[in-house]
SEVEXTI-918770 format. One record per residue (C-alpha): x, y, z. Coordinates in Angstrom, 2 decimals, padded with zeros to 5 digits. Layout:
<pts>
+---------+---------+---------+
|       u |       v |       w |
+---------+---------+---------+
|       X |       Y |       Z |
...
+---------+---------+---------+
</pts>
This chain:
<pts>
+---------+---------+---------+
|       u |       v |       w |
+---------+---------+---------+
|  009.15 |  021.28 |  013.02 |
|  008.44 |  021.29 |  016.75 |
|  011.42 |  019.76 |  018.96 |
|  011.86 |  015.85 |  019.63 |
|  013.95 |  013.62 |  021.34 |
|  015.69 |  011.07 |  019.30 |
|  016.68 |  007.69 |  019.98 |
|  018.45 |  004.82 |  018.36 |
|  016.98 |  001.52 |  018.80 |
|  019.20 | -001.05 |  020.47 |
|  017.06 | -004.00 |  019.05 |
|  013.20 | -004.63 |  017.97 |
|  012.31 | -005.50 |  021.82 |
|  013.66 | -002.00 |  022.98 |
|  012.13 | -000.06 |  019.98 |
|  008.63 | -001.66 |  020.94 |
|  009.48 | -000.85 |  024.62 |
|  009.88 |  001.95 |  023.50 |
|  006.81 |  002.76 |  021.47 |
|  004.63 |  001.18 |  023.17 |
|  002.66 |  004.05 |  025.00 |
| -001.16 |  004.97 |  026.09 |
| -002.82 |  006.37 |  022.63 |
| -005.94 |  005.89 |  020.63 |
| -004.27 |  005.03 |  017.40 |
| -000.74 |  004.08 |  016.10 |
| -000.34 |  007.42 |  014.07 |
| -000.93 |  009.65 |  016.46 |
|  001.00 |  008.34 |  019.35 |
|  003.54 |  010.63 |  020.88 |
|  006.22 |  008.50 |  020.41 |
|  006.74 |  007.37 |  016.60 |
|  008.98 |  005.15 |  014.83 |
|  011.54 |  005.71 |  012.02 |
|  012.85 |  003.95 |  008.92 |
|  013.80 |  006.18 |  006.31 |
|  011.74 |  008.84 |  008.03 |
|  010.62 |  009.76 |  004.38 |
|  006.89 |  010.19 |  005.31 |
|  007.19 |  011.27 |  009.23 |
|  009.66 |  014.00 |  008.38 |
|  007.97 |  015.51 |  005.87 |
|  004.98 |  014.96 |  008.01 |
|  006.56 |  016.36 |  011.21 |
|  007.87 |  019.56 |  009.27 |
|  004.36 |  020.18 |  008.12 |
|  003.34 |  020.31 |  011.71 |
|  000.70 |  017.57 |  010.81 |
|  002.29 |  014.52 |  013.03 |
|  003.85 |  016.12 |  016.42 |
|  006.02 |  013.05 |  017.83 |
|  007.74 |  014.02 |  021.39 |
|  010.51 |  011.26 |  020.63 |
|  011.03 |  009.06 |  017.25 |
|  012.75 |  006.01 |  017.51 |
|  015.41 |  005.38 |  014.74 |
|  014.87 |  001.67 |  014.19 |
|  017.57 |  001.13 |  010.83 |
|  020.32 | -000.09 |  013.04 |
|  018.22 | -002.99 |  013.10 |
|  018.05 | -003.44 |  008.82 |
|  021.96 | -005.67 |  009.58 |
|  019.79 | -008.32 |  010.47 |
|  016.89 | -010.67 |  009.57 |
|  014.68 | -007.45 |  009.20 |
|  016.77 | -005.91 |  006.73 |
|  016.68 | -009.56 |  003.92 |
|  014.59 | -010.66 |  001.11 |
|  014.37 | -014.51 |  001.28 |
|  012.81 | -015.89 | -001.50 |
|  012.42 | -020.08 | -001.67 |
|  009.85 | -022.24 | -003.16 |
|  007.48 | -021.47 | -000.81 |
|  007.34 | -017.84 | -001.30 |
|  008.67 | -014.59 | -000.66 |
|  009.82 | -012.95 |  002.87 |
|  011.03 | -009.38 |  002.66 |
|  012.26 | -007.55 |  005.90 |
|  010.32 | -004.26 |  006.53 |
|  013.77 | -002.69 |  006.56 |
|  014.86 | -003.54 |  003.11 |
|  014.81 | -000.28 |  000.68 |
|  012.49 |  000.14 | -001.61 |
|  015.30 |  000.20 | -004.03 |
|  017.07 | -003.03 | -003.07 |
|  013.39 | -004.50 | -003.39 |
|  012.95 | -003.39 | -006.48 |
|  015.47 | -004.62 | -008.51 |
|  016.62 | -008.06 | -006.75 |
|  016.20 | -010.47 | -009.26 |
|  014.25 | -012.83 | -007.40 |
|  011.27 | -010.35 | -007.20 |
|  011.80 | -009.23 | -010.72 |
|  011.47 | -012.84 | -012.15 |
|  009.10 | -014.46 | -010.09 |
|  006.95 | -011.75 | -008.37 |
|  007.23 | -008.66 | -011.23 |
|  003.78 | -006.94 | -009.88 |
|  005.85 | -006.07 | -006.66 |
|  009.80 | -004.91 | -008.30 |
|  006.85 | -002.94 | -011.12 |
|  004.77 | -001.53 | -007.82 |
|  008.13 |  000.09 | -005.78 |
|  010.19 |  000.75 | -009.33 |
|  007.17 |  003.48 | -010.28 |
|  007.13 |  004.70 | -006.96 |
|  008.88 |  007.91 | -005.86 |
|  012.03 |  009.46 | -007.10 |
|  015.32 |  007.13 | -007.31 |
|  016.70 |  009.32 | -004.11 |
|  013.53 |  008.31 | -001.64 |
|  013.18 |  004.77 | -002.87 |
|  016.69 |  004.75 | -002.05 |
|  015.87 |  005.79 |  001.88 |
|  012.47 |  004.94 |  002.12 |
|  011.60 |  001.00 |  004.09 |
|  009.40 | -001.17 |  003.21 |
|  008.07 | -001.58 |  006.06 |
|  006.98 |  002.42 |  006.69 |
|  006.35 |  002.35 |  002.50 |
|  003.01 |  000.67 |  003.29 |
|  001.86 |  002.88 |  006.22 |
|  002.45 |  005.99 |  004.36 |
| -000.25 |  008.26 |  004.90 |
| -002.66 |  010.24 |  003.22 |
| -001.61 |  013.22 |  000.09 |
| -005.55 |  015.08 |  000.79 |
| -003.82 |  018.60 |  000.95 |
| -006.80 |  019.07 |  004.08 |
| -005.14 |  016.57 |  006.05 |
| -001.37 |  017.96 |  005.22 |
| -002.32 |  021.55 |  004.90 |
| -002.52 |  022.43 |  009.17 |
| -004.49 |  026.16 |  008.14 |
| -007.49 |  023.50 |  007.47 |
| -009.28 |  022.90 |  010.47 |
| -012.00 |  020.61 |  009.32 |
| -010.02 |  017.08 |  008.80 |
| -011.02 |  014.42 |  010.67 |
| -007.75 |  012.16 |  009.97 |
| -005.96 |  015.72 |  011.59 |
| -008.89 |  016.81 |  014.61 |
| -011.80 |  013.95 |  015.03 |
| -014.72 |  014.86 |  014.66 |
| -013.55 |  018.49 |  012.86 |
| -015.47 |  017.94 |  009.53 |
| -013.88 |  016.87 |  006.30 |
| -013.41 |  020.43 |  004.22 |
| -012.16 |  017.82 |  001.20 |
| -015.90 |  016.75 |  000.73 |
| -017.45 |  020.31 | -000.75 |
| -014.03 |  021.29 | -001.61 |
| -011.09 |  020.68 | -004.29 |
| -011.81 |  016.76 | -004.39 |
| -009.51 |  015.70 | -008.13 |
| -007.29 |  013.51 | -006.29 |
| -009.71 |  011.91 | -003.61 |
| -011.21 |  008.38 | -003.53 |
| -014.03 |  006.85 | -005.05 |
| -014.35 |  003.64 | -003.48 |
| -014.54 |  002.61 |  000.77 |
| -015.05 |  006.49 |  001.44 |
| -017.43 |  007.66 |  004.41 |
| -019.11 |  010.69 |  005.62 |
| -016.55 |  011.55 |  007.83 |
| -013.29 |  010.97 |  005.00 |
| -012.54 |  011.00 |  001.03 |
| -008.98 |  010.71 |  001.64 |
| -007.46 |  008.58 | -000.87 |
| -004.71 |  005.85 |  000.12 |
| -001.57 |  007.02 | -002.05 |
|  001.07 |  003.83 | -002.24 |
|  001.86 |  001.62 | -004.83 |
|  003.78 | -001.35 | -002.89 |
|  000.36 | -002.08 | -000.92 |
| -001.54 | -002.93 | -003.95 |
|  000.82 | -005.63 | -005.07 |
|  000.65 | -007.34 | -001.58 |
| -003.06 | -007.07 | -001.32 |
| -003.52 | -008.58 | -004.76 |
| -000.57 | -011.72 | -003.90 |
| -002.42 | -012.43 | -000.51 |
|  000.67 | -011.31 |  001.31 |
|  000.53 | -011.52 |  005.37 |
|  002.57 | -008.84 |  007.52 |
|  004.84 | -010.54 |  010.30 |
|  004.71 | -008.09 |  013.43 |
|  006.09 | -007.78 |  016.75 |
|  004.71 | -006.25 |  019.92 |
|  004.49 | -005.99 |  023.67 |
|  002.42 | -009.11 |  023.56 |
|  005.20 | -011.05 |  021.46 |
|  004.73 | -011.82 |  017.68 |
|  001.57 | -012.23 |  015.59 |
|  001.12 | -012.65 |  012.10 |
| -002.12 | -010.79 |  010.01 |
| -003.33 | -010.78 |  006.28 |
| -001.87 | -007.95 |  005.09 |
| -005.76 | -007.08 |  004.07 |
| -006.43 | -006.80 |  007.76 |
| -003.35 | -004.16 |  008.22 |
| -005.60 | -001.04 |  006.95 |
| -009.01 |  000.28 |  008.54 |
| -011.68 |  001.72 |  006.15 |
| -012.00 |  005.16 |  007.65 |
| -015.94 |  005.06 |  008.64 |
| -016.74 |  007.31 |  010.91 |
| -012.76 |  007.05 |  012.73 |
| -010.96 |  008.02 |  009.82 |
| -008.02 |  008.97 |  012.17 |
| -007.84 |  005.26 |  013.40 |
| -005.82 |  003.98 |  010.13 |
| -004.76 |  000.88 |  010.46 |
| -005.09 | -002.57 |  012.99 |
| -001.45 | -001.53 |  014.59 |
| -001.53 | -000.85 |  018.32 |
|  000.79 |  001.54 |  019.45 |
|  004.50 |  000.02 |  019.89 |
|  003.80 | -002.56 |  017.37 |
|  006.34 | -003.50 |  014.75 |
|  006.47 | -004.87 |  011.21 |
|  009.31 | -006.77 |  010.59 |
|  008.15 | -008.66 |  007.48 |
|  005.84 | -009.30 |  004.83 |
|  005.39 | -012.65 |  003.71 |
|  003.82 | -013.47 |  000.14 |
|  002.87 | -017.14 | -000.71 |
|  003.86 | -018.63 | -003.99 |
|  001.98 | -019.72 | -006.88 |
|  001.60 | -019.77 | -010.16 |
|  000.11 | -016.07 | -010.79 |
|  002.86 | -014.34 | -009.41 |
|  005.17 | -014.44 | -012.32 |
|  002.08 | -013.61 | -014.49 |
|  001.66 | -010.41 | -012.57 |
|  001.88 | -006.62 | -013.49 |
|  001.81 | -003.23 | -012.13 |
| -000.18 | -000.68 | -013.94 |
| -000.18 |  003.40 | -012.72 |
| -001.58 |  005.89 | -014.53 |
| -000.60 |  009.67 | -013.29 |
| -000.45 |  013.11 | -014.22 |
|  003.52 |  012.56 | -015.47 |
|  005.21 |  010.16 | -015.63 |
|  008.10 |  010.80 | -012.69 |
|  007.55 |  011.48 | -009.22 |
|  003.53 |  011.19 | -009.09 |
|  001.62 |  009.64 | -007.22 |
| -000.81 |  007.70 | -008.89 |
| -004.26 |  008.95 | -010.23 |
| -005.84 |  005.32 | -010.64 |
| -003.21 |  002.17 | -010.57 |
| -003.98 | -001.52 | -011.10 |
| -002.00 | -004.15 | -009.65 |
| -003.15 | -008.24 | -011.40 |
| -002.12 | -011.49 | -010.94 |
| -003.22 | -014.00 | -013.01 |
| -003.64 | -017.85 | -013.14 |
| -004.55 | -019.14 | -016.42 |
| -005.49 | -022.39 | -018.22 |
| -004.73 | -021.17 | -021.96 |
| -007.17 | -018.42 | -022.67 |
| -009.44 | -019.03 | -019.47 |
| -008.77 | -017.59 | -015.85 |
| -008.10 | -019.98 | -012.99 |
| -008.40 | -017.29 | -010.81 |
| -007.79 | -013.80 | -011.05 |
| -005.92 | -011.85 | -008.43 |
| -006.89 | -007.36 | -008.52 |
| -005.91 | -004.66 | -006.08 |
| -006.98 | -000.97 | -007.20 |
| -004.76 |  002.11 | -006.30 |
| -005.59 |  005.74 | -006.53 |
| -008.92 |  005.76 | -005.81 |
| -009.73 |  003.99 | -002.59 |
| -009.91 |  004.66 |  000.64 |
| -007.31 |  001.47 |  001.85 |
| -005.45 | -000.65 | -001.10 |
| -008.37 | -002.08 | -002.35 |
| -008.85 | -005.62 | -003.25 |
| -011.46 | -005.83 | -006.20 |
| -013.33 | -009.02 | -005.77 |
| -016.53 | -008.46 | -007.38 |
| -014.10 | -008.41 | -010.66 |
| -012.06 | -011.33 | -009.79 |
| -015.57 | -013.79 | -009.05 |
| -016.57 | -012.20 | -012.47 |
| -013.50 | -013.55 | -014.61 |
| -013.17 | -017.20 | -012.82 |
| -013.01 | -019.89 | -015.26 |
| -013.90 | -017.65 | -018.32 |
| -012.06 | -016.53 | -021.20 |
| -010.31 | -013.49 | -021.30 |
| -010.67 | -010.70 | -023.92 |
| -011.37 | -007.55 | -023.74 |
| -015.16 | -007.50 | -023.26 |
| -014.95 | -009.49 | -019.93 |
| -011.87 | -007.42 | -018.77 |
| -014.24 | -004.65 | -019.18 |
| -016.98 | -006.61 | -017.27 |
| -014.77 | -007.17 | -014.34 |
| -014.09 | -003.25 | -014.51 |
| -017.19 | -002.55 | -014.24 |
| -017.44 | -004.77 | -011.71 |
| -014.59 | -003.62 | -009.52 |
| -016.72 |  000.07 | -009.64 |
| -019.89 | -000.83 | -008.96 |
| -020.15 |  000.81 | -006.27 |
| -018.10 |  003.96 | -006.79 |
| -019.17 |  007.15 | -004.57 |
| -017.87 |  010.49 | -006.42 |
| -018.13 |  013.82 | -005.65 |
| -017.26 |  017.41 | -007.69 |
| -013.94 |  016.52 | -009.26 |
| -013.11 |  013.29 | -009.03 |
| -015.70 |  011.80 | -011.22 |
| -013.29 |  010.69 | -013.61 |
| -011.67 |  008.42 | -011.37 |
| -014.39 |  006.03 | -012.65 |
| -013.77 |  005.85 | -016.23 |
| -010.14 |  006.19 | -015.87 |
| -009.66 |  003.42 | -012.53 |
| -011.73 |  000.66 | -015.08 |
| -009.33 |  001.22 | -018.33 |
| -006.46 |  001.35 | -016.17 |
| -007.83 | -002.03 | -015.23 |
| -008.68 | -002.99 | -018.11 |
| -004.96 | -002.51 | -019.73 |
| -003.74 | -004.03 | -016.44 |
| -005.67 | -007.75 | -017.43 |
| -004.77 | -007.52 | -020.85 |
| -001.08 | -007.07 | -020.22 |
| -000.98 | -009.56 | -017.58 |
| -002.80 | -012.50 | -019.81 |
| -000.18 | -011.32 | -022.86 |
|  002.65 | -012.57 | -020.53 |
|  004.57 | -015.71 | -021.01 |
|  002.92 | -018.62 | -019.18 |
|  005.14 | -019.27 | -016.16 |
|  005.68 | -023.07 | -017.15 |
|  007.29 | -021.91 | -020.43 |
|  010.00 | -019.46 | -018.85 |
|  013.30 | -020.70 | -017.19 |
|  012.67 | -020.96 | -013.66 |
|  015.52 | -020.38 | -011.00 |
|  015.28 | -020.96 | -007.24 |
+---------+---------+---------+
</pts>
């Protein structure tokens, strides 16, 4: 780990004084800042992200940043709550499961323990190209270097929104479930406070794969927001990996469902594992809207949702594997209690 200056931030407005410095993209900036530090640590002792000064910003998790509010009209969880805390406040168990399912199969008990929610969703990349500093060709790392994960070890790489320039694969878990409940991410800068769907956070890597997300440098999430309705009890997380602790996931599916009996309202579908960004699968939700659903159109809407899969030497399997994970995610969600038929609590 090279050396740094650290600071503790005296409130949000100094920590985005702060951070807010001339750089091409939020990640790379030279000054970074800190939640858990779960990611940048491990990043910074890899010698992959080279901060000058990181800005400790949990002093501020005492207030409004660091509650989950949840009311009739939704959900608001502080981008300092732990991932932990998240998880298993009943609130988000009861009425949003697909989220307390999304951050309980996450990580080890220790980092969700540590880790923010707010840093949870820009975690970056596993490619071992873009963490492994002896590879020169990464274009996340050195733009315009090459990608060496495109003719080379590829098992855990993406499938869908990839480019010439990037395979990487996007690793979370938390980011599906707010892509699928059409969550927005509350954030402030040196401009003051805007608010974005939390669809518009990530950047597809295209040919600036190092550019990662909408973030200018400085910029702070304090909250996501996630509207209710009535698919977000009938909601479910589904992660397939190589075991079954401490993985990250190999395809995931993350559904929320509104139904009328056996038909679809509307059908809500992130993909994990084996896309680019968290990946919103629309093509599969227009497919099941106002149909019945059984198996056969769950596998439809898989098919759907990989139409337009790229793969390369090793990762093939992604595509068979991503559509039954989906596939078990829609059956599970439909074989839930209707939400009118459960006790509700406010």
């Amino acid at each position: 780990m090279r050396p740094f200056t650290y600071a503790l931030a005296a409130d949000a407005p100094a920590a985005v004084r702060a951070a807010t410095v001339p750089a091409d993209a939020h990640v790379r900036a030279p000054v970074q800042l800190m939640g858990g530090g779960t990611t940048l640590l491990d990043l910074m002792k890899l010698d992959v992200m080279r901060p000058e000064t990181v800005v400790d910003i949990t002093p501020l998790a005492t207030g409004h940043y660091g509650n989950i509010e949840a009311t009739a009209q939704g959900l608001r969880l502080g981008a300092l709550v732990r991932m932990s805390d998240a998880a298993e406040d009943k609130a988000v168990v009861r009425d949003y499961p697909v989220i307390a399912q999304s951050l309980g199969l996450a990580a080890s008990q220790q980092l969700r323990n540590m880790a923010r929610l707010g840093g949870n969703a820009l975690q970056r990349t596993r490619c071992n190209y873009f963490r492994d500093t002896s590879y020169a060709q990464c274009n996340k790392r050195n733009p315009g270097s090459g990608c060496a994960a495109i003719d080379g070890f590829n098992r855990l790489h993406a499938v869908l929104g990839v480019s010439d320039a990037c395979i990487a694969h996007y690793p979370g878990d938390f980011a599906q479930a707010l892509i699928a409940l059409d969550a927005t991410v509350e954030i402030l800068g040196s401009s003051g406070a805007r608010s974005i769907r939390f669809a518009d956070l990530h950047r597809l890597p295209g040919s600036t794969p190092h550019i990662e997300t909408s973030l200018a440098p400085g910029e702070l999430i304090t909250a996501y927001v996630v509207p209710a309705g009535p698919w977000t009890r009938r909601s479910v997380y589904t992660k397939v990996r190589d075991r079954e602790s401490y993985a990250f996931a190999l395809a995931s599916a993350a559904v929320a469902l509104d139904m009328d009996g056996a038909t679809v309202r509307s059908a809500r579908i992130a993909l994990g594992g084996v896309a680019a960004v968290p990946w919103r699968a629309k093509e599969a939700e227009a497919l099941l809207a106002g149909k019945p659903l059984d198996e056969a159109a769950a596998t439809k809407a898989a098919d759907a949702a990989f139409a337009g899969a790229k793969t390369h030497t090793h990762n093939a399997y992604k595509v068979p594997l991503g559509k039954a994970t989906l596939v078990r995610a829609l059956l599970t969600a439909q074989a839930m209690p209707a939400p009118a038929a459960q006790e509700r609590k406010v």
